[in-house]
DRENZA-175549 format. One record per residue (C-alpha): residue number from 0; x, y, z; chain; residue in three letters. Coordinates in steps of 0.05 Angstrom, whole numbers, padded with zeros to 5 digits. Layout:
// residues N
> NUM,X,Y,Z,A,ALA
...
//
This chain:
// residues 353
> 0,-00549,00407,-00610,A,UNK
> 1,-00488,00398,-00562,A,UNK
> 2,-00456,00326,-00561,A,UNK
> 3,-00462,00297,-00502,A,UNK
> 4,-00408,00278,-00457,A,UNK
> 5,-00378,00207,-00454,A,UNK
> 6,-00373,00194,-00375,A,UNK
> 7,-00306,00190,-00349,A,UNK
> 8,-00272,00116,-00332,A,UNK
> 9,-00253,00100,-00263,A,UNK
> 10,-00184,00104,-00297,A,UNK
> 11,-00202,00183,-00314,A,UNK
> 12,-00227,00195,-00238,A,UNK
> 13,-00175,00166,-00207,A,UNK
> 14,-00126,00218,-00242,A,UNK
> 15,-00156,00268,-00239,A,UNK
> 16,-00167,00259,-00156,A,UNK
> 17,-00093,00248,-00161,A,UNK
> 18,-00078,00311,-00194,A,UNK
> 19,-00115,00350,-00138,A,UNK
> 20,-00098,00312,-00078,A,UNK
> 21,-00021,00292,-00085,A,UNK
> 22,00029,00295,-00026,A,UNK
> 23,00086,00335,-00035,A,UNK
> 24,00135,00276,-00023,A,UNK
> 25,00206,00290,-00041,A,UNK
> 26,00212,00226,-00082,A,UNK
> 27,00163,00243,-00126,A,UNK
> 28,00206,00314,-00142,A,UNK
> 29,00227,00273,-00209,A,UNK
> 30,00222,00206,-00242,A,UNK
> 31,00292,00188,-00221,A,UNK
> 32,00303,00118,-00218,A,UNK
> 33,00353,00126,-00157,A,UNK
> 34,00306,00158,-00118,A,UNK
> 35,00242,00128,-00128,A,UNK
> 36,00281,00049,-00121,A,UNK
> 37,00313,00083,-00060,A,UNK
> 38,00244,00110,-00031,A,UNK
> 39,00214,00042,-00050,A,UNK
> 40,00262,00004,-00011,A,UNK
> 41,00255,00042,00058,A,UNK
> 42,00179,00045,00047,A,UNK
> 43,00184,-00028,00051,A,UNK
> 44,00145,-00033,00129,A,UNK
> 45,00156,00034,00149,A,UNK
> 46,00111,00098,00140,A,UNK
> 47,00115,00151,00108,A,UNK
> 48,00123,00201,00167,A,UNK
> 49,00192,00162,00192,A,UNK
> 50,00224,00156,00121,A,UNK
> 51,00217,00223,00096,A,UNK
> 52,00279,00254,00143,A,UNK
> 53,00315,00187,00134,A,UNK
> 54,00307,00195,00055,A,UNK
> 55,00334,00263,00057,A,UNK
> 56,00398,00250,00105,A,UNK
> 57,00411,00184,00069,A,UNK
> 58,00413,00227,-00003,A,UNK
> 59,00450,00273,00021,A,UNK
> 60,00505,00226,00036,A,UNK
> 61,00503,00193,-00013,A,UNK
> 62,00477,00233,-00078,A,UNK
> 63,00486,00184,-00137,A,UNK
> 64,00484,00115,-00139,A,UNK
> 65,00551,00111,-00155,A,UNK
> 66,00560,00140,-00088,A,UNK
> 67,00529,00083,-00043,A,UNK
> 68,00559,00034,-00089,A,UNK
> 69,00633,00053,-00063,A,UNK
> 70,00606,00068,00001,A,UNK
> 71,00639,00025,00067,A,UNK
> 72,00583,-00023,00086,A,UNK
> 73,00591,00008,00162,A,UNK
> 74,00568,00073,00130,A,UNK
> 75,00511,00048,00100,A,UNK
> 76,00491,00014,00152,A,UNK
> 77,00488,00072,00206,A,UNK
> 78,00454,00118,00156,A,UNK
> 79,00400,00064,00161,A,UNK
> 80,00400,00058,00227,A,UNK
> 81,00343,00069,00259,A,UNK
> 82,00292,00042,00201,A,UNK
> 83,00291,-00030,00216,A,UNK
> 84,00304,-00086,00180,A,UNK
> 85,00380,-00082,00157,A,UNK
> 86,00376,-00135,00113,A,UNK
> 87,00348,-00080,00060,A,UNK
> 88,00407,-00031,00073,A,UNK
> 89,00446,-00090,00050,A,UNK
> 90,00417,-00102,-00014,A,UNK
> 91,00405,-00035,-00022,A,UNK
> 92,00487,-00032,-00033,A,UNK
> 93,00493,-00097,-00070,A,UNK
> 94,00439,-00068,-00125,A,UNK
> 95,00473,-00004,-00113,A,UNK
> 96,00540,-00038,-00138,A,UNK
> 97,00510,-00077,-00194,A,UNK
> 98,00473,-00018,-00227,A,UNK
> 99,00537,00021,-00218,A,UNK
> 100,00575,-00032,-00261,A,UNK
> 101,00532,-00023,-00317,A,UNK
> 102,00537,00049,-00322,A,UNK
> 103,00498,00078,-00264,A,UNK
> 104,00436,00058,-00316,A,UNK
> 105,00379,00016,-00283,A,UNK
> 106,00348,-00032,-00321,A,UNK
> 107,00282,-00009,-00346,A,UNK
> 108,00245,-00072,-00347,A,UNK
> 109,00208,-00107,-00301,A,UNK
> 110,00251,-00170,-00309,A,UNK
> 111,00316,-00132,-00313,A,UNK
> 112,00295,-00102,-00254,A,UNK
> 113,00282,-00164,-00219,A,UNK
> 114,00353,-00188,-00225,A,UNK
> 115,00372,-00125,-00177,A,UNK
> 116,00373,-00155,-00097,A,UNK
> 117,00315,-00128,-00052,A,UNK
> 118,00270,-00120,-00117,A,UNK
> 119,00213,-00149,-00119,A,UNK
> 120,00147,-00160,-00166,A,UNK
> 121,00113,-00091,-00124,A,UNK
> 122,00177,-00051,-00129,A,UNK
> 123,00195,-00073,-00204,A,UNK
> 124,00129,-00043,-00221,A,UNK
> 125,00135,00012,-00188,A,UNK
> 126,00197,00030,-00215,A,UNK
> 127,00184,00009,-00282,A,UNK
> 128,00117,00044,-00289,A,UNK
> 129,00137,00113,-00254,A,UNK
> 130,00205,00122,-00278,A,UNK
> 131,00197,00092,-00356,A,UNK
> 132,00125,00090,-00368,A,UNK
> 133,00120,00012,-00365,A,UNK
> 134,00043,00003,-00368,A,UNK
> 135,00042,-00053,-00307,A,UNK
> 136,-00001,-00050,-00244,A,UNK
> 137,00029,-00043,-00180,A,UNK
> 138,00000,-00083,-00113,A,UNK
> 139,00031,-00070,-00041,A,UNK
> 140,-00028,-00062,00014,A,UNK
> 141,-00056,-00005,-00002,A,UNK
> 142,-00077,-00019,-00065,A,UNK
> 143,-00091,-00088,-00038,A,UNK
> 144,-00135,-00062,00003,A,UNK
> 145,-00183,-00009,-00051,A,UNK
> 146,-00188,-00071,-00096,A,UNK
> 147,-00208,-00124,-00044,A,UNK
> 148,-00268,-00071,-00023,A,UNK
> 149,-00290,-00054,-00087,A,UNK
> 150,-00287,-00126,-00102,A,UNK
> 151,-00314,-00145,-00030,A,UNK
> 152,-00265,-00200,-00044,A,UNK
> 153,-00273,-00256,00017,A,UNK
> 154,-00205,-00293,00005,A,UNK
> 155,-00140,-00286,00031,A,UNK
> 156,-00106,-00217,-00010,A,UNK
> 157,-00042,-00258,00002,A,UNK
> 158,-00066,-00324,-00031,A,UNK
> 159,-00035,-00328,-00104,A,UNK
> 160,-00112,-00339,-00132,A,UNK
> 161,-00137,-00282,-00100,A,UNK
> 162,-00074,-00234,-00116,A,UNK
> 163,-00077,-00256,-00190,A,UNK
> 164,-00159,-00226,-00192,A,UNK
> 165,-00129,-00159,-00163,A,UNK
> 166,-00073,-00150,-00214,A,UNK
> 167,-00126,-00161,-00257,A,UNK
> 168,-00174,-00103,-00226,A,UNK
> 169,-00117,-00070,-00219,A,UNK
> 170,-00098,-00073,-00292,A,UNK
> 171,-00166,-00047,-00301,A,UNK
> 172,-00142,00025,-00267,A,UNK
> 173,-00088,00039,-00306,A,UNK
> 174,-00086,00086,-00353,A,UNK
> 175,-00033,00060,-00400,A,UNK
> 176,-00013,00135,-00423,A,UNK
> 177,-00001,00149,-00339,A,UNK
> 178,00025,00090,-00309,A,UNK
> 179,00064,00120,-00261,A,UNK
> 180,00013,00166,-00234,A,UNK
> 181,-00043,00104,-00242,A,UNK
> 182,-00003,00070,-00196,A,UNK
> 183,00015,00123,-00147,A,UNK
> 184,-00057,00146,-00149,A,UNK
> 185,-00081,00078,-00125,A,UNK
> 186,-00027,00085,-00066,A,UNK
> 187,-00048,00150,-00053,A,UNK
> 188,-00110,00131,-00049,A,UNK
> 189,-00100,00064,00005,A,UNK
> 190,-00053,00117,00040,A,UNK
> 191,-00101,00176,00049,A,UNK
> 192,-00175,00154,00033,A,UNK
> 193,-00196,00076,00032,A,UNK
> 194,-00151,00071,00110,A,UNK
> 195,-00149,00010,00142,A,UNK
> 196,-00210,00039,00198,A,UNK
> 197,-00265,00079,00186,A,UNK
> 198,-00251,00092,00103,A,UNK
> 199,-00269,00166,00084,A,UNK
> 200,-00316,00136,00030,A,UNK
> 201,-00349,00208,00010,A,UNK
> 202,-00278,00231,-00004,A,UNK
> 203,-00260,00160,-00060,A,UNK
> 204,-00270,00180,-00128,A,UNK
> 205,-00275,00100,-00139,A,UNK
> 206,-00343,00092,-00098,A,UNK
> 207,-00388,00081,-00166,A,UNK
> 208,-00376,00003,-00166,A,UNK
> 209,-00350,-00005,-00097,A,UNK
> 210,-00382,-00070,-00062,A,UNK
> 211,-00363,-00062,00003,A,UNK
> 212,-00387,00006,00002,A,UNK
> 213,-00457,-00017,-00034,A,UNK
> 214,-00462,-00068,00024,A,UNK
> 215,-00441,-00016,00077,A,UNK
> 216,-00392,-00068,00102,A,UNK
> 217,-00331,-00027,00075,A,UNK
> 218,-00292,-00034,00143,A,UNK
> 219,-00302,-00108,00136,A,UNK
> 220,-00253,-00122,00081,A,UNK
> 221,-00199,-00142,00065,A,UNK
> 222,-00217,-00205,00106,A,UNK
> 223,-00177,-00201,00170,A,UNK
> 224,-00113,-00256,00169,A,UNK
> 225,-00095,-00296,00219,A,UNK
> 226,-00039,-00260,00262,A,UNK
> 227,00032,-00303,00281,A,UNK
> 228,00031,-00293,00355,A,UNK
> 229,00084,-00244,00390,A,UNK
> 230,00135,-00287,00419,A,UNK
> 231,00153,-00254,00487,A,UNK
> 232,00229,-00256,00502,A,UNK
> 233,00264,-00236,00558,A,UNK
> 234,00348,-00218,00556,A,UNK
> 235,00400,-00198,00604,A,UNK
> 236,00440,-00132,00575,A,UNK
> 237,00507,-00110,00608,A,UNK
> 238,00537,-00036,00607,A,UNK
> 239,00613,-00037,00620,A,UNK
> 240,00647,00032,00621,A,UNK
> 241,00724,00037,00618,A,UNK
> 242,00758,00095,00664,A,UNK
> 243,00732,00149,00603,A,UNK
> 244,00660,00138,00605,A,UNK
> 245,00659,00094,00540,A,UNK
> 246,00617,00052,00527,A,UNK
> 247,00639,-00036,00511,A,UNK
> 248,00602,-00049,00451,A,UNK
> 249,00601,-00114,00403,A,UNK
> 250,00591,-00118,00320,A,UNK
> 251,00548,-00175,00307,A,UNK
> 252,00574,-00224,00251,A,UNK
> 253,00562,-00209,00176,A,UNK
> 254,00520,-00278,00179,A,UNK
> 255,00470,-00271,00231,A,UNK
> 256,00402,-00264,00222,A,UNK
> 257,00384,-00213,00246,A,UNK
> 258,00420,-00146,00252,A,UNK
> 259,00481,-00174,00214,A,UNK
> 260,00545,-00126,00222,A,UNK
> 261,00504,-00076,00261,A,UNK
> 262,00534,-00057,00341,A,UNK
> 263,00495,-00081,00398,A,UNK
> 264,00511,-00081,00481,A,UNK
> 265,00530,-00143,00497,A,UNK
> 266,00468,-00186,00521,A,UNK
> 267,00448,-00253,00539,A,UNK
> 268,00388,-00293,00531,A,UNK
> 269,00396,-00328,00605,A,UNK
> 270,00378,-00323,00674,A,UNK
> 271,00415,-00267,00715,A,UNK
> 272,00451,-00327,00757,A,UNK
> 273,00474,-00345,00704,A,UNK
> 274,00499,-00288,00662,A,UNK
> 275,00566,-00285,00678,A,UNK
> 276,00589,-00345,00652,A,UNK
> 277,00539,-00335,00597,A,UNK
> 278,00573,-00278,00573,A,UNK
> 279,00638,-00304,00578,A,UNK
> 280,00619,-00362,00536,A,UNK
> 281,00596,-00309,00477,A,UNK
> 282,00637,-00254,00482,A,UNK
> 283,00703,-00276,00511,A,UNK
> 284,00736,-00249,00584,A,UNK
> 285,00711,-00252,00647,A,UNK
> 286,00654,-00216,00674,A,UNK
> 287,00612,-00195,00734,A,UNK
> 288,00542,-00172,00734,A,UNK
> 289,00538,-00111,00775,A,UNK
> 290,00466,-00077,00791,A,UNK
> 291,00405,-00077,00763,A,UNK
> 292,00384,-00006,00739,A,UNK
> 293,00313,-00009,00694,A,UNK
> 294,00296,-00053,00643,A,UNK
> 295,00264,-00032,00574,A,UNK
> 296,00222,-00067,00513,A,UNK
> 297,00240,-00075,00441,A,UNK
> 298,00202,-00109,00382,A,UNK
> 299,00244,-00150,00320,A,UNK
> 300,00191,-00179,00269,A,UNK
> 301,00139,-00212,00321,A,UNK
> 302,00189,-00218,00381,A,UNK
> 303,00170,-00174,00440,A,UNK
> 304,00235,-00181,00489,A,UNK
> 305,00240,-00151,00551,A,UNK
> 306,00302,-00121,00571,A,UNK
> 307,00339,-00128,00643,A,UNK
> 308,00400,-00070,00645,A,UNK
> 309,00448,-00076,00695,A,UNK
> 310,00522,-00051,00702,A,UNK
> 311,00579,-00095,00694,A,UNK
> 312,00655,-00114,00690,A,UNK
> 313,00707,-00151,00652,A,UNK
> 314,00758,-00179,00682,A,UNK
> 315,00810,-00183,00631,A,UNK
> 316,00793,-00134,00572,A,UNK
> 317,00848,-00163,00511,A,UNK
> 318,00809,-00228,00513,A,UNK
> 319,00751,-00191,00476,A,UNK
> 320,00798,-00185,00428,A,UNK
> 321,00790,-00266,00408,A,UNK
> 322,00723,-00266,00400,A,UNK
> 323,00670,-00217,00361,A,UNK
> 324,00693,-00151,00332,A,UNK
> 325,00695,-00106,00400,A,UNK
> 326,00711,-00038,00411,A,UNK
> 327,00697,00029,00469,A,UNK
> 328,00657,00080,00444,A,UNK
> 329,00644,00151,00467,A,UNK
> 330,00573,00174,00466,A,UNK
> 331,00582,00216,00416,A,UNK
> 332,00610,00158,00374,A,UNK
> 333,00557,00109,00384,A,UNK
> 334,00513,00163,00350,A,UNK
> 335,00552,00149,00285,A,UNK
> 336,00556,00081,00286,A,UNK
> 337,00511,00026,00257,A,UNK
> 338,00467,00006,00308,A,UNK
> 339,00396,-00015,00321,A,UNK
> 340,00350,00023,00360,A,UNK
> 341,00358,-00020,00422,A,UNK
> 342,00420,00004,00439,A,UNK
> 343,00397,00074,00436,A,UNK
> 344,00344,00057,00489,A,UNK
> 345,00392,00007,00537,A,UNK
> 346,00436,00081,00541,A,UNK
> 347,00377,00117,00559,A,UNK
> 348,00362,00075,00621,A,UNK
> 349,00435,00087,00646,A,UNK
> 350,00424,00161,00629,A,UNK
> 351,00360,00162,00677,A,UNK
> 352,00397,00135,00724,A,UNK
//
């Protein structure tokens, strides 16, 4: 008489959908700890789609960590450009630099690698449970949002009570021999299958003991969150060309807030009346707003500003010179510098002109 088989755990399921429905994503190539921390960090609010060519140009120059580490922060910064939120290509070099003074060895804790800057509890996890088999769940919003429907959880997923009952389901998933792959699985598996609208529930291997799905209210969960209001903004941008077609653009202080060290053309927050002396007042020189010729739109966090281009002049170019870090840039220059995305689009009005 044949034994009869044990079921498999969610645990089992969930691997072995994993093992059949993987992306091919170059991070996951190897268990390196530089790459996976480096795909980590520019997966941080951006999708896949965008960071996979950004990934592969920012490895290729720079290979090891070691390499970032002694990279010039201007370099780092324009082979992020174009990803948003600079502030991680920042820490991204300071971690860089910290794990290269120890060896070029990252820690392979979870609370060593919480000392690195930019790491957090998600991407300590991660790291620690793909690259060195630490058995300890992962939660960014994917998995966030399988566990909130299979628990049809009605609180806030961001509330600390809440959070600490889905590290606990969570916990529940892993499969303490496969980490790594537990964890990936469950991203996989927020990525591809349980989507924010319309879930492909016959596709889930995790639909035995799914609430939501038992209520048919899958699409219903997580609970929706309040959204912070877009704050609508509206700036004044000036193009001033020198007798060889380039371009006058700043380098915003180390210090700001946004954007730090990255080149921007010169703008003002200010009516066009008064955007001469405006301009004056924050870059230096004297300048005259010429013509108007197309306006664009650009979104920061939840600012939504609205963008007046028009031509312009300064009077006396060397007084620049006192105030931010300036400089004239061909087009083919600009391309290589570290710059946000706005500027790419201001340049594009001018070239529809």
């Amino acid at each position: 008489m044949s034994k009869a088989r044990t079921p498999a755990s969610d645990a089992e399921r969930l691997l072995s959908w994993f093992d059949s429905h993987r992306r091919e994503l170059p991070w996951r190539r190897d268990r390196d700890p530089y790459r996976v921390w480096l795909s980590e960090i520019m997966l941080q609010q951006t999708r896949v789609e965008t960071v996979v060519p950004y990934y592969e140009a920012f490895l290729s120059r720079f290979p090891r960590v070691e390499d970032l580490a002694e990279a010039p922060v201007d370099a780092v910064l324009a082979a992020w450009s174009g990803l948003g939120y600079y502030r991680r290509a920042r820490q991204l070099q300071k971690a860089a630099q910290m794990v290269a003074s120890r060896g070029g060895s990252f820690p392979a804790t979870v609370p060593g690698l919480l000392e690195l800057p930019g790491i957090g509890p998600y991407t300590a996890a991660a790291i620690a449970s793909i690259c060195f088999g630490v058995a300890v769940p992962v939660l960014d919003g994917n998995v966030e949002r399988v566990l909130a429907r299979r628990r049809a959880e009605e609180g806030d997923v961001k509330s600390v009570t809440v959070r600490r009952g889905l590290l606990a389901a969570a916990a529940g998933l892993l499969d303490p021999a496969r980490p790594g792959d537990s964890n990936q699985a469950m991203m996989e598996l927020g990525a591809t299958v349980c989507i924010p609208k319309n879930p492909r529930c016959l596709l889930c291997p995790l639909t035995e003991g799914c609430r939501a799905l038992a209520m048919g209210e899958a699409d219903l969960y997580p609970k929706a969150r309040a959204e912070r209001r877009s704050e609508e903004r509206s700036i004044v941008a000036v193009l001033v060309e020198d007798e060889k077609r380039r371009t006058l653009l700043f380098r915003r202080p180390d210090d700001s807030s946004l954007l730090a060290g990255l080149w921007e053309v010169p703008w003002v927050e200010t009516s066009v009346r008064e955007a001469d002396a405006e301009l004056g007042r924050r870059y230096g020189g004297t300048w005259r707003l010429g013509n108007r010729i197309g306006s664009t739109r650009h979104g920061i966090t939840y600012r939504d500003i609205k963008v007046a281009v028009h031509l312009g002049e300064i009077g006396d170019r060397g007084e620049i010179r006192e105030g931010p870090e300036a400089g004239w840039f061909a087009a083919e220059e600009i391309g290589r510098l570290a710059s946000s995305s706005l500027v790419g689009k201001i340049l594009s009005v001018r070239d529809r002109v």
